[in-house]
DSSP file (Angstrom, degrees, kcal/mol; ACC not computed):
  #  RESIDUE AA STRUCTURE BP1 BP2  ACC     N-H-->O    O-->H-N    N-H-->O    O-->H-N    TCO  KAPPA ALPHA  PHI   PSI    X-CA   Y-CA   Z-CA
    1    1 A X    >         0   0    0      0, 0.0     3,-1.2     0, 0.0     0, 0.0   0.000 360.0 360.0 360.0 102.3   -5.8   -5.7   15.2
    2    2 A X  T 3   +     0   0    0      1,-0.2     2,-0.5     3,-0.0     0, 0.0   0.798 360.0  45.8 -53.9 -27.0   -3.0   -5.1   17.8
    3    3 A X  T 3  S+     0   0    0      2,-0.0     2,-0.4     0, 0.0    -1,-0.2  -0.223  82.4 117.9-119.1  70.9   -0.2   -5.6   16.0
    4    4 A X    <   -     0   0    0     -3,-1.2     3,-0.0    -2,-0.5     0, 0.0  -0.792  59.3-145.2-112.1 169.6   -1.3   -3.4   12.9
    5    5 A X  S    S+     0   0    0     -2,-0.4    -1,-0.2     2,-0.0    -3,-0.0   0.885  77.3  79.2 -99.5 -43.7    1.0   -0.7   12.6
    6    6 A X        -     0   0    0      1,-0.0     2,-0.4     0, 0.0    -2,-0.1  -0.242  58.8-170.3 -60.8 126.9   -2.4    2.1   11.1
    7    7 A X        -     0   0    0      2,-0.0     2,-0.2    -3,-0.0    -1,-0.0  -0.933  17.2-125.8-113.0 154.6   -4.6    3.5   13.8
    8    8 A X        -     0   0    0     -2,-0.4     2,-0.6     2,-0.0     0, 0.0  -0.522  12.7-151.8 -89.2 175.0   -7.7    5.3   13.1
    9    9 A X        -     0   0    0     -2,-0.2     2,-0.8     4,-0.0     3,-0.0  -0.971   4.6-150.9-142.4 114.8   -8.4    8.5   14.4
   10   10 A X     >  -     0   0    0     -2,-0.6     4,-3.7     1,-0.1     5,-0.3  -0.638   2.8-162.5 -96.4  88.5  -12.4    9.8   15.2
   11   11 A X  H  > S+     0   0    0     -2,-0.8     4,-0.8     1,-0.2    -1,-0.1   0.572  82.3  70.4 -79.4  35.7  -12.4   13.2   14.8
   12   12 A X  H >> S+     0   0    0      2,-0.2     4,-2.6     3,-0.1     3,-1.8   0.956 100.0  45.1 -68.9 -74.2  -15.6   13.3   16.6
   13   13 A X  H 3> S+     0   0    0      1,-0.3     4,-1.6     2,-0.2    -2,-0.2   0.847 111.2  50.6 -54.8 -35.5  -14.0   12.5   19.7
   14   14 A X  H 3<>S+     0   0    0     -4,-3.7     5,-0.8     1,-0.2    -1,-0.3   0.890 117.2  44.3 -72.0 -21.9  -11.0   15.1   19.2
   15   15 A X  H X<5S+     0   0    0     -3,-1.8     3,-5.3    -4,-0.8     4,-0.3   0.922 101.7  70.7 -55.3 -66.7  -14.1   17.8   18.4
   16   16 A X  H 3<5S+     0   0    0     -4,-2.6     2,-0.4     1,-0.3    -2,-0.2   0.821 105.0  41.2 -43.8 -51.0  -15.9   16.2   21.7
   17   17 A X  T 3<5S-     0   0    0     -4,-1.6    -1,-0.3    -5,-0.2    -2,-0.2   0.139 122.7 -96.7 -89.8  20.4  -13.1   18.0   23.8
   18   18 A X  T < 5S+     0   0    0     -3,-5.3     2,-0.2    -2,-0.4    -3,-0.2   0.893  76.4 133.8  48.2  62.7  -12.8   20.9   22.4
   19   19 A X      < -     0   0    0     -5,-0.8    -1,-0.3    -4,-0.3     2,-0.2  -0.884  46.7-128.6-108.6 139.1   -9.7   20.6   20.0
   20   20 A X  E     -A   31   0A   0     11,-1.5    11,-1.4    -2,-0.2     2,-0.3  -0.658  22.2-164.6-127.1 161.6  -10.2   21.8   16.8
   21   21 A X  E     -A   30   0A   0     -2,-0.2     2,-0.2     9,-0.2     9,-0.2  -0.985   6.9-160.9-141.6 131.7   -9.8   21.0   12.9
   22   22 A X  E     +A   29   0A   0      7,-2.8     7,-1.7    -2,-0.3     2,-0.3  -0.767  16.9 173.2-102.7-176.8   -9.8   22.6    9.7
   23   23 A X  E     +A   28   0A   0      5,-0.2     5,-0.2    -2,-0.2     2,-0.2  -0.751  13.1 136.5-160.3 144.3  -10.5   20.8    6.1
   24   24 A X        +     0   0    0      3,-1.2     3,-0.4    -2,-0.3    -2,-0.0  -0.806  62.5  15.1-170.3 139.4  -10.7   21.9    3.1
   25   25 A X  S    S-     0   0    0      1,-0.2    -1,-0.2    -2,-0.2     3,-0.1   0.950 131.4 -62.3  71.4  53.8   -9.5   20.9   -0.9
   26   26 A X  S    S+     0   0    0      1,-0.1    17,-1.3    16,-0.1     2,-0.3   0.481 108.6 123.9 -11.2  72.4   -8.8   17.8    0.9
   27   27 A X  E     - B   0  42A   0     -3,-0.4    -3,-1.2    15,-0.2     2,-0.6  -0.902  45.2-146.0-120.1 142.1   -6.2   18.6    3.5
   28   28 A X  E     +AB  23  41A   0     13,-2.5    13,-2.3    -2,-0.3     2,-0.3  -0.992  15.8 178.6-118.3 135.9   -6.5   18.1    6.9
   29   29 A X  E     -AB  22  40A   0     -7,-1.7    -7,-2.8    -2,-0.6    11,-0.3  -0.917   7.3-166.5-122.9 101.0   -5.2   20.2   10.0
   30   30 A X  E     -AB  21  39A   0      9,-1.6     8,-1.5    -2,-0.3     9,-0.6  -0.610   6.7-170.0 -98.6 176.4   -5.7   19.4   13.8
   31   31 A X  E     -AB  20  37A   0    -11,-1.4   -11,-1.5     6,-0.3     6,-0.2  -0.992  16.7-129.9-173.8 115.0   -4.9   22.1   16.2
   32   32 A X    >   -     0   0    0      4,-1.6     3,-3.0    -2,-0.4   -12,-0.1  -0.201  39.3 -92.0 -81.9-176.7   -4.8   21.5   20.1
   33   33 A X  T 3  S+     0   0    0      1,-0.2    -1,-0.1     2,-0.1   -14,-0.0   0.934 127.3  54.8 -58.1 -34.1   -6.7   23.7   22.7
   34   34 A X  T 3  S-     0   0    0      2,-0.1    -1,-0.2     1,-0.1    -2,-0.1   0.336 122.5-102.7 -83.3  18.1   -3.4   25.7   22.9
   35   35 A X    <   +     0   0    0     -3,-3.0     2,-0.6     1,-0.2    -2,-0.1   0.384  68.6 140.0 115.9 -45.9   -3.2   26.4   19.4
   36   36 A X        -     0   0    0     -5,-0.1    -4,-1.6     1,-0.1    -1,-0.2  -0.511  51.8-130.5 -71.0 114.4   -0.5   24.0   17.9
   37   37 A X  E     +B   31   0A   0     -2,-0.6    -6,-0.3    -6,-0.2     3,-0.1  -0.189  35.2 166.2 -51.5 119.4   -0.7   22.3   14.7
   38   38 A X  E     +     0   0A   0     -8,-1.5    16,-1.7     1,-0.4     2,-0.2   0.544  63.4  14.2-116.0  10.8    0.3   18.7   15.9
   39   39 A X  E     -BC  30  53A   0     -9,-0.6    -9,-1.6    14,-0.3    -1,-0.4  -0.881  54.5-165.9-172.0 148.0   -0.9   16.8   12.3
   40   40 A X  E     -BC  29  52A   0     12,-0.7    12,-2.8   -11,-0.3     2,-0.4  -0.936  17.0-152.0-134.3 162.7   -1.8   17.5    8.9
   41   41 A X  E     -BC  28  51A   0    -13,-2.3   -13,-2.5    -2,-0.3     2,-0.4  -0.980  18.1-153.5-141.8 124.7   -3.6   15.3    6.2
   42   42 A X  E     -BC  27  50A   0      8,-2.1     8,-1.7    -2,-0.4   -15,-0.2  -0.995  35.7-111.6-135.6 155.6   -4.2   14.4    2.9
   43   43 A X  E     + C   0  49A   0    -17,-1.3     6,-0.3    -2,-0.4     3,-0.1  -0.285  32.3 177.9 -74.6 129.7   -7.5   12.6    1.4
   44   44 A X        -     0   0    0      4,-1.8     2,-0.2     1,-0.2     5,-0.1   0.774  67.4 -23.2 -60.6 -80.3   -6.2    9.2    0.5
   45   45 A X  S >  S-     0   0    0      3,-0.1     3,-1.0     0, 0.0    -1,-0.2  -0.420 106.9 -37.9-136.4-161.1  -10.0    8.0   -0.7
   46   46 A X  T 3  S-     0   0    0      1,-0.3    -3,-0.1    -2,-0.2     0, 0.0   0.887 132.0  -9.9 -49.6 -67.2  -13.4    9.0   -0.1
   47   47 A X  T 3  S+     0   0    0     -4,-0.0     2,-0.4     2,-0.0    -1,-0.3   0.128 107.4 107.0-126.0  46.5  -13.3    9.8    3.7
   48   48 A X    <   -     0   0    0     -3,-1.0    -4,-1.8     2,-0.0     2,-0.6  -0.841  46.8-165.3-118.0 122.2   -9.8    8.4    4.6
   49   49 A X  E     -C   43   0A   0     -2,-0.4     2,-0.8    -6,-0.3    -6,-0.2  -0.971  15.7-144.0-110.1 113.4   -6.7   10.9    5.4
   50   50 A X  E     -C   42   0A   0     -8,-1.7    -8,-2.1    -2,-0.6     2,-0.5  -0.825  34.9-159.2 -71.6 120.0   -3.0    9.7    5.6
   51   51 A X  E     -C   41   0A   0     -2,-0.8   -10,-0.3   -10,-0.2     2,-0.1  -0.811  23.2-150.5-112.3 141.8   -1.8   11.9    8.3
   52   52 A X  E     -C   40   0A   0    -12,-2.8   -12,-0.7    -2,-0.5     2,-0.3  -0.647  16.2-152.7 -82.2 148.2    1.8   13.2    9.6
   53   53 A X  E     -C   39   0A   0    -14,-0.2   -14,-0.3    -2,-0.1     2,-0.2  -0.946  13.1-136.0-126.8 160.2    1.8   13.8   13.2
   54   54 A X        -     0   0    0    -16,-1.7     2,-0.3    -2,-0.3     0, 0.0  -0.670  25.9-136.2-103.6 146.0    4.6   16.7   14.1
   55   55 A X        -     0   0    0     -2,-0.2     2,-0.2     3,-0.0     3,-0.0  -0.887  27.2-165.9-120.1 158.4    6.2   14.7   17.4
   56   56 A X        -     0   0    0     -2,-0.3     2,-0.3     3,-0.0     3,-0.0  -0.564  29.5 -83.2-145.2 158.2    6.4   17.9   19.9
   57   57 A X        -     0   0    0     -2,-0.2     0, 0.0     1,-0.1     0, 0.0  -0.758  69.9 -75.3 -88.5 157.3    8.7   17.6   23.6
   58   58 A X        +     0   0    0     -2,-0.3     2,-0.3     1,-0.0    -1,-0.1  -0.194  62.7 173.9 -69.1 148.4    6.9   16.1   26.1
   59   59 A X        -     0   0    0     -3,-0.0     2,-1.8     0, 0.0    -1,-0.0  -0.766  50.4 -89.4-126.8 158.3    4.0   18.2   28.0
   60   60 A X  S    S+     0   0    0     -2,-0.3     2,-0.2     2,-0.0    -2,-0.0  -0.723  73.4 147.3 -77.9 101.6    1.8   17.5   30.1
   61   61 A X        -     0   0    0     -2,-1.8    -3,-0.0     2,-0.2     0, 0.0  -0.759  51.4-123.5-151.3 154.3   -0.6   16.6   27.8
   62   62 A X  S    S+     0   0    0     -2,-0.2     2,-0.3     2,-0.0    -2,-0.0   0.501  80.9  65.6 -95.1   6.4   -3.6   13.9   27.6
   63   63 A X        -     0   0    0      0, 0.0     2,-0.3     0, 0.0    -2,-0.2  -0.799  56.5-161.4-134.5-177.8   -2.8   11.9   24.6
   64   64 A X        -     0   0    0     -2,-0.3     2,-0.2     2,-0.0    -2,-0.0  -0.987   2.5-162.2-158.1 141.3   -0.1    9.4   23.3
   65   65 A X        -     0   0    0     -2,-0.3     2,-0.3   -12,-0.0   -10,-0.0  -0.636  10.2-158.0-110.3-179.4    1.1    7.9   19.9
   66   66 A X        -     0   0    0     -2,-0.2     2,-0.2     2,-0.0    -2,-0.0  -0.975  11.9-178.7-152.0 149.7    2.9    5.2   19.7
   67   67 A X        -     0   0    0     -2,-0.3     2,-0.4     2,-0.0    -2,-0.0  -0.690  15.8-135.8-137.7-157.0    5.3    4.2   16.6
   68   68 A X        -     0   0    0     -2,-0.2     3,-0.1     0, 0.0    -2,-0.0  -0.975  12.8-174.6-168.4 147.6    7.5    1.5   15.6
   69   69 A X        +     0   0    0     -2,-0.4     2,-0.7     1,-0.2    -2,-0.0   0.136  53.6 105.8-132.3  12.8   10.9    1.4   14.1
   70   70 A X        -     0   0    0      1,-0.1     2,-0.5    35,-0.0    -1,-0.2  -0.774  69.8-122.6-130.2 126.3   11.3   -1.9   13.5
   71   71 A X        -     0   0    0     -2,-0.7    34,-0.3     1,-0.1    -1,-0.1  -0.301  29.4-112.3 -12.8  58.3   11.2   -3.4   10.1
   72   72 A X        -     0   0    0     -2,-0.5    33,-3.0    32,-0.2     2,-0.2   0.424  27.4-135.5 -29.0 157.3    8.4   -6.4    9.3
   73   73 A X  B  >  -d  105   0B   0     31,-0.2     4,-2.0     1,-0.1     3,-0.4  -0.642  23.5-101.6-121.8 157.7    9.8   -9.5    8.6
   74   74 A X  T  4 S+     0   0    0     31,-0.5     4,-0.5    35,-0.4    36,-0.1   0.887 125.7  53.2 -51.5 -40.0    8.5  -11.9    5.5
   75   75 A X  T >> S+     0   0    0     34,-0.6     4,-2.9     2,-0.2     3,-1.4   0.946 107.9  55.8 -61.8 -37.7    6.5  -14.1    7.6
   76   76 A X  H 3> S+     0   0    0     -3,-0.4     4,-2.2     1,-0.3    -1,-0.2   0.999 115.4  36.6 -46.9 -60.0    4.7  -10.6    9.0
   77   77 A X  H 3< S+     0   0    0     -4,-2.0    -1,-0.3     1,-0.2    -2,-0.2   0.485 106.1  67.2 -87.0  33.8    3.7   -9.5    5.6
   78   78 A X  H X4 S+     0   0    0     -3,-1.4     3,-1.3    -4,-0.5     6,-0.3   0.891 111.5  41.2 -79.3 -66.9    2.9  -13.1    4.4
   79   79 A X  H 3< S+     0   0    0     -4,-2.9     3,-0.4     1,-0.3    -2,-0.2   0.647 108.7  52.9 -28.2 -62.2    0.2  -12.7    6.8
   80   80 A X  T 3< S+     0   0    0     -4,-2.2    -1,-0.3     1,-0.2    -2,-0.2   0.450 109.7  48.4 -57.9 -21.3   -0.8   -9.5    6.3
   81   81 A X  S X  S-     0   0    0     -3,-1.3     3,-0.9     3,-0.1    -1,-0.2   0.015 124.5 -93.4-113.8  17.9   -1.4   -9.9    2.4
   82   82 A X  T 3  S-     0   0    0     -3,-0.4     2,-0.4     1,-0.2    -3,-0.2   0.962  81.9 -48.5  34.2  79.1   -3.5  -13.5    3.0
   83   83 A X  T 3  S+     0   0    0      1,-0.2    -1,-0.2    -4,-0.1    -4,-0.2   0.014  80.9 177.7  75.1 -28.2   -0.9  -15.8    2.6
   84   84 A X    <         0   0    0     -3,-0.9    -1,-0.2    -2,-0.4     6,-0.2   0.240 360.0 360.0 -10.7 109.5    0.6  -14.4   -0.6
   85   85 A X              0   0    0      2,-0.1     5,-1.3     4,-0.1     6,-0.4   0.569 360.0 360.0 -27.2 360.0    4.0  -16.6   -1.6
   86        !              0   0    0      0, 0.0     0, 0.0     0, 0.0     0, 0.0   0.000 360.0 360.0 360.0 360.0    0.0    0.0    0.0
   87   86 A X    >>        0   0    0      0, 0.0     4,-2.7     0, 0.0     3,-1.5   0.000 360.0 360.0 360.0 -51.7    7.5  -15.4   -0.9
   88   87 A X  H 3>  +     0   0    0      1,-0.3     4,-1.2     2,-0.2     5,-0.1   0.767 360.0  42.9 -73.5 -15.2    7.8  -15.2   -4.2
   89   88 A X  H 3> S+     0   0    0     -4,-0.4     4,-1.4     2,-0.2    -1,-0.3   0.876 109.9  59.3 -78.6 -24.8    5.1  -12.8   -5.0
   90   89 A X  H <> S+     0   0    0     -3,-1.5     4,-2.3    -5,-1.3     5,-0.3   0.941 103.7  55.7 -38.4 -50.9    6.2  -10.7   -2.0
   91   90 A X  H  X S+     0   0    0     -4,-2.7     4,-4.2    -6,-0.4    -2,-0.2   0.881 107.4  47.9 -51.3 -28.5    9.6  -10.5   -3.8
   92   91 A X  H  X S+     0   0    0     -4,-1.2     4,-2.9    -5,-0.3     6,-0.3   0.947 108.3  50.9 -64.5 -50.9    7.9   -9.1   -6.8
   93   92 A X  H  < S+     0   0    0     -4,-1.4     6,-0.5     1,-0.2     4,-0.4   0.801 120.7  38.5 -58.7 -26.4    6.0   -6.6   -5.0
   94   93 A X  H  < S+     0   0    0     -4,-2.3    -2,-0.2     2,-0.2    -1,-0.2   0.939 114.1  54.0 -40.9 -70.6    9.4   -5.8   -3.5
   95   94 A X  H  < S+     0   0    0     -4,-4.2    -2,-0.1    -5,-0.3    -3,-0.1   0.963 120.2  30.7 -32.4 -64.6   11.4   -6.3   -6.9
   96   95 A X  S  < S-     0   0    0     -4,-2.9    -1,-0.3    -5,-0.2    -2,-0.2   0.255 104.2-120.0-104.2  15.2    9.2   -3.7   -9.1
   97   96 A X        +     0   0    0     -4,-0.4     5,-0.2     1,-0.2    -3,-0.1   0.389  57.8 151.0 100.9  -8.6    8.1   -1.1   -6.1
   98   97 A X        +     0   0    0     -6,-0.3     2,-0.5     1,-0.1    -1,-0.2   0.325  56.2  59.0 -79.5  19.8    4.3   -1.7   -6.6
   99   98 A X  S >  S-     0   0    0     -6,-0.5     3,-0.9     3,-0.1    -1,-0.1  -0.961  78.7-135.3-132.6 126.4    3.4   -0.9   -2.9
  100   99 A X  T 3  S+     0   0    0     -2,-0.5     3,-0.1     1,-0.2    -2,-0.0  -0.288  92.9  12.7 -74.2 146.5    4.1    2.4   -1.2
  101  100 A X  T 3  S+     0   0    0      1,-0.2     2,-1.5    -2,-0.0    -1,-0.2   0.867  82.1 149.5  65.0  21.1    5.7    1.8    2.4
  102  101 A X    <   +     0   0    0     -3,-0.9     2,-0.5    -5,-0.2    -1,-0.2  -0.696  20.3 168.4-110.1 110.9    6.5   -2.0    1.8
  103  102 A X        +     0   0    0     -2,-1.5     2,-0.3    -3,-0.1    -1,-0.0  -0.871   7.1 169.6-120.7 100.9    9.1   -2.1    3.8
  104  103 A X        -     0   0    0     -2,-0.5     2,-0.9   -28,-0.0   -31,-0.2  -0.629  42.0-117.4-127.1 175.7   10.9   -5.6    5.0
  105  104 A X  B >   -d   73   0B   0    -33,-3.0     3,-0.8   -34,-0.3   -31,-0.5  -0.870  30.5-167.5 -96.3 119.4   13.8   -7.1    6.6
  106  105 A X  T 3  S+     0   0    0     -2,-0.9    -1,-0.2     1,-0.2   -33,-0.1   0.424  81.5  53.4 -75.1 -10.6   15.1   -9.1    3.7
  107  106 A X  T 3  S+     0   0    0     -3,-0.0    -1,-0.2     2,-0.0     2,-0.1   0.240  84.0 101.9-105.0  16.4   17.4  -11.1    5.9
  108  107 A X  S <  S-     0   0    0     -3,-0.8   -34,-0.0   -36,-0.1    -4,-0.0  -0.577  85.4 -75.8 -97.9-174.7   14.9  -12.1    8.1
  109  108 A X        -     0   0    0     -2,-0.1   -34,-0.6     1,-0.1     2,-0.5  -0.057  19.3-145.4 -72.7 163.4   13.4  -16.1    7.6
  110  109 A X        -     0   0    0    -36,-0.1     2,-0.4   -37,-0.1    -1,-0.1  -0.945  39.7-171.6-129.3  76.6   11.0  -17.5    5.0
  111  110 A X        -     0   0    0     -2,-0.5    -2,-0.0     0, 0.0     0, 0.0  -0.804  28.9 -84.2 -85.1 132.2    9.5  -19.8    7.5
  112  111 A X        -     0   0    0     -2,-0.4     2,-0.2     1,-0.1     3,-0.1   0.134  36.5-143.7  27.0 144.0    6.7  -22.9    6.8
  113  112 A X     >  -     0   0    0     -3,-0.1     4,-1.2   -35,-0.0     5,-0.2  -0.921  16.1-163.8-125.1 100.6    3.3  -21.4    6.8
  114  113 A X  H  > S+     0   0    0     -2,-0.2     4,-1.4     1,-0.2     5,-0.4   0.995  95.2  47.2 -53.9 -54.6    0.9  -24.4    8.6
  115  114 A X  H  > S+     0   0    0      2,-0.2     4,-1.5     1,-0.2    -1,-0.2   0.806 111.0  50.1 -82.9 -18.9   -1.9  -23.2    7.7
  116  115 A X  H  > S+     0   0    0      1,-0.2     4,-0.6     2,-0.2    -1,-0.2   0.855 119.4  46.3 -46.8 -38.8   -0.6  -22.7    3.5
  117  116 A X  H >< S+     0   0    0     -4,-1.2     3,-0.8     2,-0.2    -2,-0.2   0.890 112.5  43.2 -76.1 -31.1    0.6  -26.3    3.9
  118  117 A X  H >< S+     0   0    0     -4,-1.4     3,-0.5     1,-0.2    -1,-0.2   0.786 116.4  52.9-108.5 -29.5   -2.6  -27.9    5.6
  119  118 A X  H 3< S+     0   0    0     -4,-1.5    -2,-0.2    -5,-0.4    -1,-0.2   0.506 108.1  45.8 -87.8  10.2   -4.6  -25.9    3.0
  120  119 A X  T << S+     0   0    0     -3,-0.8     2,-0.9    -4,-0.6    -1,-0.2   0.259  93.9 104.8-117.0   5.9   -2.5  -27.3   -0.2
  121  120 A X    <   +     0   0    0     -3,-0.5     2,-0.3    -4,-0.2    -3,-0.1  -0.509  51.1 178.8 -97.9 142.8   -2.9  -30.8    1.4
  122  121 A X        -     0   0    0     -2,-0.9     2,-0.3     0, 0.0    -2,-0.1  -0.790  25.1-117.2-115.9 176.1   -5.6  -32.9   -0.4
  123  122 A X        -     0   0    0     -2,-0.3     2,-0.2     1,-0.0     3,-0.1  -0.877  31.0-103.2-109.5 152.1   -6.7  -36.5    0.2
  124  123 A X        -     0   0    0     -2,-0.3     3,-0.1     1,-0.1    -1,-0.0  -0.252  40.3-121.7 -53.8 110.1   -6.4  -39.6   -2.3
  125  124 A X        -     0   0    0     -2,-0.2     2,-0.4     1,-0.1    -1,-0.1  -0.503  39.8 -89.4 -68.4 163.9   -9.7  -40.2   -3.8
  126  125 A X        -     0   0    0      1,-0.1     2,-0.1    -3,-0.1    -1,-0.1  -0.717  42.1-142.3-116.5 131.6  -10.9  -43.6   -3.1
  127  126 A X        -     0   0    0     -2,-0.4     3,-0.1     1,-0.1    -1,-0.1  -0.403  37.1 -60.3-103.9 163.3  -10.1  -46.5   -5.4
  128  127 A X        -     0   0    0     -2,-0.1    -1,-0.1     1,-0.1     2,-0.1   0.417  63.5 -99.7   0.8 127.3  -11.9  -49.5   -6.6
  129  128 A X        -     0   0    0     -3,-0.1    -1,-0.1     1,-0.1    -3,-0.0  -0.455  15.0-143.4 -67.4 138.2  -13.0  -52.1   -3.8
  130  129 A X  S    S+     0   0    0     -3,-0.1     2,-0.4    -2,-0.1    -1,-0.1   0.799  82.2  54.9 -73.0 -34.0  -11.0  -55.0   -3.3
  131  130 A X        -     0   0    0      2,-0.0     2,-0.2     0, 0.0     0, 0.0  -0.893  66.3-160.6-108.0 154.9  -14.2  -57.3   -2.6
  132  131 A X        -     0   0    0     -2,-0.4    -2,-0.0     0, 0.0     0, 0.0  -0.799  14.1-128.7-124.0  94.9  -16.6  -57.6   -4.5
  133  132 A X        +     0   0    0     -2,-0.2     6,-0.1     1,-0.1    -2,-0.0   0.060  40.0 145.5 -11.3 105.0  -19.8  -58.8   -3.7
  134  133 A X        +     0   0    0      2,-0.1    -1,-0.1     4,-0.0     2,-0.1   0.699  43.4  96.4-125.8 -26.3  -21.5  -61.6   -5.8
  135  134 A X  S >  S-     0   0    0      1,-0.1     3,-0.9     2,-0.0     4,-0.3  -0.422  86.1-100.1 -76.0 146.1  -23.5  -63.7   -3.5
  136  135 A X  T 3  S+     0   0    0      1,-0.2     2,-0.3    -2,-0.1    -1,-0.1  -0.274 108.7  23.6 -49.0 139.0  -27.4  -63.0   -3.2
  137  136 A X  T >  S+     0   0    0      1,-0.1     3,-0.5     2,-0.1    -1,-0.2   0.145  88.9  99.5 119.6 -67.0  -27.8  -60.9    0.0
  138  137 A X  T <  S+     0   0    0     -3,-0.9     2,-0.2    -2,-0.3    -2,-0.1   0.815  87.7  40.8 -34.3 -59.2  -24.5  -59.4    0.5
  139  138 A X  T 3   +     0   0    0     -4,-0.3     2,-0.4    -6,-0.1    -1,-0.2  -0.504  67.9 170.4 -55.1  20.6  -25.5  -56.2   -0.9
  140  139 A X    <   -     0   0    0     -3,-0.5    -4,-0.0    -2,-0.2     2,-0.0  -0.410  14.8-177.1-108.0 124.8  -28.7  -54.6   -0.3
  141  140 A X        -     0   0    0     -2,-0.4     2,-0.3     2,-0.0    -2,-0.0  -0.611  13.9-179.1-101.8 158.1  -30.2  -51.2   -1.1
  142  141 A X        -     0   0    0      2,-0.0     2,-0.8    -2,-0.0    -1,-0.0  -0.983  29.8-125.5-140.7 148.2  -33.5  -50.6    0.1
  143  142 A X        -     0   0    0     -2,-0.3     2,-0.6     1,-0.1    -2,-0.0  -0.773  21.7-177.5 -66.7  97.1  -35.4  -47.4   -0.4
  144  143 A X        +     0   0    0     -2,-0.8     2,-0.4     2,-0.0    -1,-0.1  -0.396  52.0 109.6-111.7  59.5  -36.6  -46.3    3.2
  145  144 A X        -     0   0    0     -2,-0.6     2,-0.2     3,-0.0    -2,-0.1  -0.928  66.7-141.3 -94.3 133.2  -38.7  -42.9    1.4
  146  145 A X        -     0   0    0     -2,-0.4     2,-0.1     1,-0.1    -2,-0.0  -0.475  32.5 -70.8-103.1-171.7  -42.5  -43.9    2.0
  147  146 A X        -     0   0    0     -2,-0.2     2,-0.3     1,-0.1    -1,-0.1  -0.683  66.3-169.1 -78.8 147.3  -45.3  -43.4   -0.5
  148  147 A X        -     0   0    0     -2,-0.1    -1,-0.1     2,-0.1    -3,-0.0  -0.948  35.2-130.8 105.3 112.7  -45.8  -39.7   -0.4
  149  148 A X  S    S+     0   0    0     -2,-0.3     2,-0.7     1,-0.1    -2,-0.0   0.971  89.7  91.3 -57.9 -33.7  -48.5  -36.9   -1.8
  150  149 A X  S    S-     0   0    0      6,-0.0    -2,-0.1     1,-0.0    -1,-0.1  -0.420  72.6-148.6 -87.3 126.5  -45.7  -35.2   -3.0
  151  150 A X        -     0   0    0     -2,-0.7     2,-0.2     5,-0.1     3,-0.1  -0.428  13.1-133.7 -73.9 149.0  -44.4  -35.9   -6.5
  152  151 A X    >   -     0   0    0      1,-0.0     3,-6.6     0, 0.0     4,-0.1  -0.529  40.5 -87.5 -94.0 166.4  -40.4  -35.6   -7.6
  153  152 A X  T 3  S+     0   0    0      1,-0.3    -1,-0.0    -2,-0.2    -2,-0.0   0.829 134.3  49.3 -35.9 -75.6  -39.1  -33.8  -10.8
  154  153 A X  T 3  S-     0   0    0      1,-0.2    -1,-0.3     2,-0.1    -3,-0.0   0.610 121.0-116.7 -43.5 -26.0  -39.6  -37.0  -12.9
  155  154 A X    <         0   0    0     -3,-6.6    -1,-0.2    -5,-0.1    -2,-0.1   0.753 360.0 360.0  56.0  31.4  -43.2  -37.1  -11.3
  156  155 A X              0   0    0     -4,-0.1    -5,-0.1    -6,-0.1    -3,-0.1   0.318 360.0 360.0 -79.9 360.0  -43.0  -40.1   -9.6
């Protein structure tokens, strides 16, 4: 997802090039060819690390982060949370119950289309205005032909 803020990280690939890692006690440490701690980690869940990366002056160096400073806005984490009302963002806000949910509180509480197209229903359809009385008008015909196979009822 480009505009997720989370990357993953394989440390296969940092391995493949000979850069190196400890773990252990669920901690993580990566360590470039010269030596330098540039990140450490701790086990979130099962095989998942939230990682710090230590930001270094620039080298001539083969890799790149990238970060972001600027603040998601309601409509972002409407999105992100499937659709979730404002007002249940505010709650999550209100009472703290997500770490790092961080928003611009002055930015807009715009229309959602696709909340709106998905709360719109149609008008079930009411009595018929004619009614059909003459012989004729009307006529259902059974077009199933006679059949080996029997139905539930055994017909």
């Amino acid at each position: 997802m480009p505009t997720n803020k989370n990357n993953l990280f394989s440390l296969g690939s940092w391995e493949e090039v000979g850069r190196r890692f400890y773990g252990c006690f669920g901690k993580l440490l990566l360590i470039t060819n010269e030596g330098t701690a540039i990140a450490r980690g701790n086990k979130v869940t099962n095989k998942l690390y939230k990682m710090k990366f230590t930001l270094a002056p620039p080298t001539q160096s083969e890799f790149t982060f990238v970060a972001s400073t600027s603040v998601p806005t309601w409509e972002t984490w409407h999105q992100r949370y499937g659709h979730v009302s404002y007002s249940g963002l505010w709650k999550l806000l209100d009472l703290g119950l997500v770490d790092g949910f961080e928003i611009n509180i002055h930015s807009p509480q715009p229309y959602c289309m696709p909340c709106m197209e998905a709360k719109l229903s149609e008008a079930p359809y009411g009595p018929a205005t004619i009614r059909e009385t003459d012989l004729g008008q009307l006529t259902h015909i059974d077009l199933w032909g006679k059949y080996d196979t029997a139905s539930i009822n055994g017909n």
